[in-house]
N, C-alpha and C positions, 0 to 999 in steps of 0.2 A: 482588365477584362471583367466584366459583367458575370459574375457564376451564375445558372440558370436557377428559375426559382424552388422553393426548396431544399436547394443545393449546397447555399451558404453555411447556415449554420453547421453543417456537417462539416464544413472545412473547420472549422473553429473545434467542433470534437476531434475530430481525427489529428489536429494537430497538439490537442489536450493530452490524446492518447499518448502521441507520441514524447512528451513533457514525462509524462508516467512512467513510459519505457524507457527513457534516459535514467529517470530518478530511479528506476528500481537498477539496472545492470549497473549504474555506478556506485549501487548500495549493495548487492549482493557479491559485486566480483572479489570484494576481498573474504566474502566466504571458502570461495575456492582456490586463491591466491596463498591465503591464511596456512593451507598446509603444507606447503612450500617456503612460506617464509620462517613457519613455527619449528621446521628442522634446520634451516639457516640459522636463525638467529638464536635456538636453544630456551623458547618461551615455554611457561607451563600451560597448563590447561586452564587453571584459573587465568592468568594472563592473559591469554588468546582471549577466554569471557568476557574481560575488563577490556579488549582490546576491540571487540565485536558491540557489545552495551557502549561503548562511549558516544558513537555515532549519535545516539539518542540524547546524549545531554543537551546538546546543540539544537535536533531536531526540536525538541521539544520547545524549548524557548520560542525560535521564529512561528511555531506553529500561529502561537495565540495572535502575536504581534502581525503575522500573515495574513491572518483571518481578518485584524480588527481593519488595515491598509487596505486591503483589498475590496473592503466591504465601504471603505470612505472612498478612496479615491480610483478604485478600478482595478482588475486581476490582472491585466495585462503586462504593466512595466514590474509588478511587483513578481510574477511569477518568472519575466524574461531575465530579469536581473537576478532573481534567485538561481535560474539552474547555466546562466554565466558562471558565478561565483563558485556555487560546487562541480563545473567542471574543471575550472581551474585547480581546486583545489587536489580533483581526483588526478588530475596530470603531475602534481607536485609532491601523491604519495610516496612515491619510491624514495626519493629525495630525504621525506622525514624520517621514514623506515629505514635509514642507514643510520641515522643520527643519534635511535636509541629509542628505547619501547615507549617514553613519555611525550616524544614529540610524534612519534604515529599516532598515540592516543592524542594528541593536540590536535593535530591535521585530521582525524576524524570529528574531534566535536566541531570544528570550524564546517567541515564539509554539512554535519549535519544544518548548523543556521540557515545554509543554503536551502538544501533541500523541505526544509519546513516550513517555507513556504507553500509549498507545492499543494496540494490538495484544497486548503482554506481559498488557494485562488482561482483554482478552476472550478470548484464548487460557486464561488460568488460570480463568477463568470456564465455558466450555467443557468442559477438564479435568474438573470436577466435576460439571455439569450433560448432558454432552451423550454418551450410549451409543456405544459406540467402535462399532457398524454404521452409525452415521451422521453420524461425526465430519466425516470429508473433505467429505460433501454439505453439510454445516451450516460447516466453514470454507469450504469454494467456494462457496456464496451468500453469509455476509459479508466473502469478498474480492472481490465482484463490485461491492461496497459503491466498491468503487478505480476501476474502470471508470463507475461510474453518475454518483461524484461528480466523476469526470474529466469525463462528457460534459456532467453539468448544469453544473460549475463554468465549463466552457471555451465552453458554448452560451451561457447565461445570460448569462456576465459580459460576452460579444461585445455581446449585445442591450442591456445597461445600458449599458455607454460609448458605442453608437450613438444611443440615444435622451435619453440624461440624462451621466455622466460617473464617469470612472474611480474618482472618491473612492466613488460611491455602489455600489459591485458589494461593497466591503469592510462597509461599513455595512450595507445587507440581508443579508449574510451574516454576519453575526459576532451579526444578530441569532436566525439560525434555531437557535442551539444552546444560546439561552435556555430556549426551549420545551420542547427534547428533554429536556435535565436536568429537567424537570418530571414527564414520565411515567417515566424514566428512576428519579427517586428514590422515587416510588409504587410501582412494578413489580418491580425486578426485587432478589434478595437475592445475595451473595457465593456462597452454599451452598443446594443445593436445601431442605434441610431446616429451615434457617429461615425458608422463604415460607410465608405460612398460606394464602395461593392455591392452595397446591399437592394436588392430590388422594394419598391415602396408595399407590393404586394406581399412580400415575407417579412417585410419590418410592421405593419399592420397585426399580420396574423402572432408575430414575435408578443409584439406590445398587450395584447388582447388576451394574449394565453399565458407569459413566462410569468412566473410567482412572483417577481419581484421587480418593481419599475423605478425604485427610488434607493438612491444611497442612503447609507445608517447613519445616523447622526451619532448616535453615541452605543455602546455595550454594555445593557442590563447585568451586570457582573453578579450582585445580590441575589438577584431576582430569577438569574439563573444557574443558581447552586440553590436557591433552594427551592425548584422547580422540578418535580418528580420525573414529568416524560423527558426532560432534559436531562438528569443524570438516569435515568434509564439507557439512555444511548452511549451517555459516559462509562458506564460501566459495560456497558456489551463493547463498549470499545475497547476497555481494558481487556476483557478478558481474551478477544477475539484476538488482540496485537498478542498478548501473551504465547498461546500457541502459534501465532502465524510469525512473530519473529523469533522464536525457538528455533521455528523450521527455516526460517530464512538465513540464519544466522550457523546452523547446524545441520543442514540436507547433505551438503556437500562431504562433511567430518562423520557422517552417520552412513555414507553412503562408503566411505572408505576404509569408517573402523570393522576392524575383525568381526570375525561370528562370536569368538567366544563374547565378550563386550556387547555382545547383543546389536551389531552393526551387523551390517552387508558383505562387508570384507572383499571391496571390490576397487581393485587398482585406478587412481586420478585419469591416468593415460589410457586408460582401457576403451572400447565400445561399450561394454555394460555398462560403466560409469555416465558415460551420456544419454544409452538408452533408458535409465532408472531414474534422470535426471528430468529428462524432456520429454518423456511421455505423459507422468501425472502434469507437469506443466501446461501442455497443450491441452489437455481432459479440465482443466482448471480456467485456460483462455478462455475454449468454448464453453463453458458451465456458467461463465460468467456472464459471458452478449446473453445465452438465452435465458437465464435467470433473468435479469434487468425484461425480457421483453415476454417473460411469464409473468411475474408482477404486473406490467402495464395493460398486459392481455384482460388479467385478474380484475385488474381494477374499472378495465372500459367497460370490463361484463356485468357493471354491476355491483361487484364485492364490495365492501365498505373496506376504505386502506386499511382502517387500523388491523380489520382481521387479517388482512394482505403481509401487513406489516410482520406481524405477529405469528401468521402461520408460516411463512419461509424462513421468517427466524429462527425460531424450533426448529426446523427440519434443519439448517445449517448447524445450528450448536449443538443440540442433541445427537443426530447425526453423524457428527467430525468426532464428539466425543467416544462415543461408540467404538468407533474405529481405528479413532486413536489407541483406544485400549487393547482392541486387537493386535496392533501391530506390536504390543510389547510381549505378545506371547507366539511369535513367528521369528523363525529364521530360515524362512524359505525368501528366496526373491524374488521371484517371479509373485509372491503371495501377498509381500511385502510392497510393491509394486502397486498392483491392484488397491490395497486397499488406501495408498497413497490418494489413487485416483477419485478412491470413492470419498475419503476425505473432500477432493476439491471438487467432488458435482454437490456436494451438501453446502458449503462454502458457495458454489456456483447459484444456488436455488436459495441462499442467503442474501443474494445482490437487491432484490428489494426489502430488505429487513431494516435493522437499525442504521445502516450505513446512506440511506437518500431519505430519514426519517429528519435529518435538519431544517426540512424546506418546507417541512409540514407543519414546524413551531413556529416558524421565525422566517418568514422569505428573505427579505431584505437583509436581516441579520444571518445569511445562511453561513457565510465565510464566515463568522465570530463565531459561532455554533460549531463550525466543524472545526475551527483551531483552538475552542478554550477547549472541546472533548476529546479532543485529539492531542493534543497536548498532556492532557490527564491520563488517557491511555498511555500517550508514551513512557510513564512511569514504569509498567510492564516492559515495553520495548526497552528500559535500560536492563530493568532488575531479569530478564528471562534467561539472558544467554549469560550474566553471571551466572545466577544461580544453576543451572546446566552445564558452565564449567567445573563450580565447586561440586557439582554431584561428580562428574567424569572424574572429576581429581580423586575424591572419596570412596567411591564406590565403585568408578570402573564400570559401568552398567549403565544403560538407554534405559531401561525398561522405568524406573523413579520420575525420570524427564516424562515419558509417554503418561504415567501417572498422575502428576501432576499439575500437563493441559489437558486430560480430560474432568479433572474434578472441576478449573478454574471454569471450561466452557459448561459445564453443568448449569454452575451456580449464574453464570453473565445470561442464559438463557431463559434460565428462572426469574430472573432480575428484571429481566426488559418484558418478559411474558405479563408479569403482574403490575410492572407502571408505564408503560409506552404507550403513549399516545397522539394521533393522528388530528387533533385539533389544533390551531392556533392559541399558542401560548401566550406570543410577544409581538406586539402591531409595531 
């Protein structure tokens, strides 16, 4: 069938999105799996750490190697075959979690290869497909893909271990990415112009507007490491993953430890436990579509991006930071709560900052962009949720954790404020 015009490329986001919300619920569920397993099986808190950063060893690797495939020969089979393989692999956790704490950590970095593709290839997909007036709005609705499958992965999976059990939150989910890969390899092509869905009218307008028309031949490696507005995005990547997989890794354990511990102190099977869970999540969905379409607003009217760039950036890091540090001197919940929220409208009004800032160095290069920075960031995404188990182990107290993502987003805000930049870097 013919999608009117328009219309198409939206099916190719929306089904991007939905790439996103598989890779987040199959990456957060064993946040909330994890406290079920960790009185099962008798793990420490450093352990659980080791056990939550491993995901990352793996991710990190396919990141680059994602970016660089994607960017040769097309996002499409490299991202469908990537969240094949980590569903499989999410189906076959329970399996290694009986085996013994070394082969869970195996089964997680392997899931991670999967998933590290993901991003490097719907960003190069993007690139080609998606008109630079409404880039930002179309990557802020499939990074809200991170919030959505954060609330469903961290609701849902509460509600299976409460009614049925931890093994089966991995199972129902590792099956929903069977399907996607279904409509997934019917729908969508690497290149607009090899869809025959596609009307000549929207492949026109596609061709004449998206950033980038031609595959990369190769990846300026040198050239970009030592490229200022390129590790400007690298590092606001790091620090940005820093807090945000603390929180993704630790919402759920933070939501359940005691007050005294400076937690919430609020039961897995509870209501509150969901309502504390899915509300800043949903405040973070939405924060994110309109962020991407304040940006694009910003930039039709005139603004020069880099200030665009530059000023929702600041308001997201400075901002989260802020607030972050609030929350370490609250233990009220409903208080705690809120400022969750206000965390992810800053983050939300961050969506056109250093995160759609790849497409503005490098079009064609944009999946190599966002998997050697991403990649790099993910270094944070191993070392966070260590280091926030050996504080828990040592100190017994939240408040060091909350300390220590607000100085990291200080410094990633400061970083990108003084080298970020909105010109072409790399032809």
């Amino acid at each position: 069938m013919i999608i009117p015009y328009l219309h198409y490329r939206f099916k190719v986001i929306f089904l991007s999105f939905l790439a996103v919300f598989i890779c987040y619920i199959d990456r957060v569920n064993i946040s909330v799996a994890i406290i079920p397993m960790q009185e099962q099986f008798g793990w420490s808190e450093s352990q659980v750490g080791i056990i939550l950063g491993s995901f990352y060893f793996g991710y990190m690797i396919t990141m680059i190697l994602g970016g660089y495939l994607a960017d040769k020969y097309g996002g499409k089979k490299v991202l469908g075959y990537g969240l094949l393989i980590w569903s499989f692999f999410t189906i076959i956790t329970p399996f290694f979690a009986y085996q013994g704490l070394w082969w869970l950590i195996l089964i997680r970095i392997l899931m991670g290869l999967g998933e590290g593709v993901t991003f490097p290839s719907w960003h190069a997909i993007y690139a080609r497909w998606v008109p630079f007036k409404e880039r930002t709005r179309a990557v802020g609705f499939t990074n809200s893909g991170i919030a959505a499958g954060t609330l469903f992965g961290y609701a849902v999976a509460a509600l299976i271990i409460a009614n049925y059990s931890w093994e089966w939150v991995f199972y129902t989910f590792g099956v929903l990415g069977f399907f996607w890969y279904f409509f997934w390899s019917r729908s969508v092509t690497s290149f607009p112009e090899d869809n025959q869905n596609l009307s000549q009218k929207e492949l026109k307008l596609i061709q004449s507007e998206a950033p980038a028309k031609v595959s990369a031949s190769s990846i300026p490696l040198l050239r970009l490491i030592r490229n200022g507005p390129f590790m400007a995005i690298t590092v606001a990547t790091f620090c940005n993953n820093w807090s945000l997989y603390t929180f993704l890794s630790y919402l759920p354990k933070y939501v359940n430890a005691p007050v005294s511990q400076g937690g919430m102190g609020i039961d897995l099977g509870s209501n509150a436990f969901i309502y504390s869970i899915v509300i800043p999540c949903l405040v973070a969905m939405i924060a994110l579509i309109l962020g991407g379409i304040l940006a694009d607003a910003l930039i039709k009217r005139g603004h020069e991006v880099i200030k665009v760039r530059k000023t929702v950036n600041s308001i997201g890091f400075f901002g989260s930071a802020f607030f972050l540090y609030l929350i370490s001197l609250e233990d009220s919940l409903i208080n705690a709560v809120i400022l969750l929220c206000l965390i992810n409208i800053c983050s939300g009004i961050c969506a056109g900052g250093f995160g759609v800032n790849h497409a503005d160095l490098g079009p064609k290069y944009t999946g190599s962009l966002v998997g050697i920075a991403g990649s790099i960031g993910m270094i944070a995404a191993i070392l966070a949720p260590i280091v926030a188990g050996f504080i828990l182990e040592i100190t017994n107290s939240w408040s060091s954790i909350f300390y220590i993502c607000s100085f990291v987003l200080i410094f990633g805000g400061i970083f990108y404020l003084i080298f970020a930049s909105a010109t072409k870097q790399f032809d």
